[in-house]
C-alpha positions in Angstrom: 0.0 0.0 0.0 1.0 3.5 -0.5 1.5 4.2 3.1 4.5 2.2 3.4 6.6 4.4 1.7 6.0 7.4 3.5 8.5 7.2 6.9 9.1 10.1 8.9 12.9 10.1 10.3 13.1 10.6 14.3 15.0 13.9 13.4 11.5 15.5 11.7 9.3 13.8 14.5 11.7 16.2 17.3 11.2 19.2 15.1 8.1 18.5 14.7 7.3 18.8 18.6 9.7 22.1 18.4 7.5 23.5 16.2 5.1 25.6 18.6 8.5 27.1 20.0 9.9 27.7 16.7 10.4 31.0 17.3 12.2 30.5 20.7 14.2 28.5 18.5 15.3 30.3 15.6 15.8 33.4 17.5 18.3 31.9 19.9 20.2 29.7 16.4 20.2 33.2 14.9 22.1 34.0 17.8 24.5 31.1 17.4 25.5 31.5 14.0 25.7 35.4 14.5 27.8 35.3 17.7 31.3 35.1 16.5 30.8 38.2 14.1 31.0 36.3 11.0 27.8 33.8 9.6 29.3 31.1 7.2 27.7 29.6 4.1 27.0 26.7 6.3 25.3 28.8 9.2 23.5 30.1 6.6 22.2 26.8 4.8 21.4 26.1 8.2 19.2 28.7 9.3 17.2 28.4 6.0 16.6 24.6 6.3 15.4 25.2 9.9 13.1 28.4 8.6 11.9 26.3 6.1 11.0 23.4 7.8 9.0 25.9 10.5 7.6 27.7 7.5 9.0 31.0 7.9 9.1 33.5 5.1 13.1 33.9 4.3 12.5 37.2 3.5 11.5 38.0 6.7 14.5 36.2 7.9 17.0 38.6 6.9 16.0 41.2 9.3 16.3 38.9 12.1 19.8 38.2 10.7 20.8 42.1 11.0 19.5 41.9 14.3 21.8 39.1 15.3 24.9 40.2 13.9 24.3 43.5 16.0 24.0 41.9 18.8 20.6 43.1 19.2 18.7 40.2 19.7 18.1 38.3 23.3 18.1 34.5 24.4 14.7 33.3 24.6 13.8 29.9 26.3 10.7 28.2 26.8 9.3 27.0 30.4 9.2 23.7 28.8 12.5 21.8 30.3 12.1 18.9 27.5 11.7 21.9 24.7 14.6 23.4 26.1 17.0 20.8 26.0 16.0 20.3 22.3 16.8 24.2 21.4 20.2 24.1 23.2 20.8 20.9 21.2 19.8 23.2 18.0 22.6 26.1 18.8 24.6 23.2 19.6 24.6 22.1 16.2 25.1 25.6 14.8 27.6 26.5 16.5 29.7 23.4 15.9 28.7 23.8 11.9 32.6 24.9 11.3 33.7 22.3 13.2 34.9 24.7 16.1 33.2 26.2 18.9 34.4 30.0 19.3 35.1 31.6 22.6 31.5 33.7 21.9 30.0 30.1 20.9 30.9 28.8 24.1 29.9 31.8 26.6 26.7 31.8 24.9 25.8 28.0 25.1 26.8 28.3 28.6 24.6 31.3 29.3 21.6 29.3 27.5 22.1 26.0 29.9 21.8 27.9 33.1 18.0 29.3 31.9 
């Protein structure tokens, strides 16, 4: 039958549940990839796969990307202790994209998993 071809990966099935604090999420990745001054092609291929999967308008990202290279924007973290493990694991895997955590990486993942 046709439903046998259509398996969802555990990976989509964790987004999935991030998806009502997507914007928790994205907001604290932007801060990630932003945080050592520079964002990478990677960072960025990144950030657009996760907007996309949330369905965010990429235009609209962009803004949010000024934001986070000026430092303007703030970490955000649901109540949610389960939700909140899963967003750290996000900026986790942003900042580790370029196979090195910076010094600003670092202070800011460390910041994050005292909220």
């Amino acid at each position: 039958d046709s439903n046998a071809s259509f398996t969802v990966g555990k990976e989509l099935d964790a987004l999935e549940e991030l998806f009502a604090v997507r914007d928790y999420a994205l907001n604290n990745v932007l801060m990630m990839v932003a945080a050592d001054g520079r964002i990478t092609e990677q960072e960025m291929q990144y950030v657009n796969t996760l907007a996309k999967k949330w369905n965010y308008d990429l235009s609209k990202i962009q803004g949010f990307l000024e934001l986070a290279k000026a430092n303007k924007l703030v970490v955000r973290m649901p109540q949610n202790t389960k939700q909140k493990h899963k967003i750290v694991a996000l900026m986790e895997k942003a900042a580790n994209l370029d196979n090195s955590i910076s010094a600003e990486e670092r202070t800011l993942l460390e910041q994050v998993k005292t909220l």
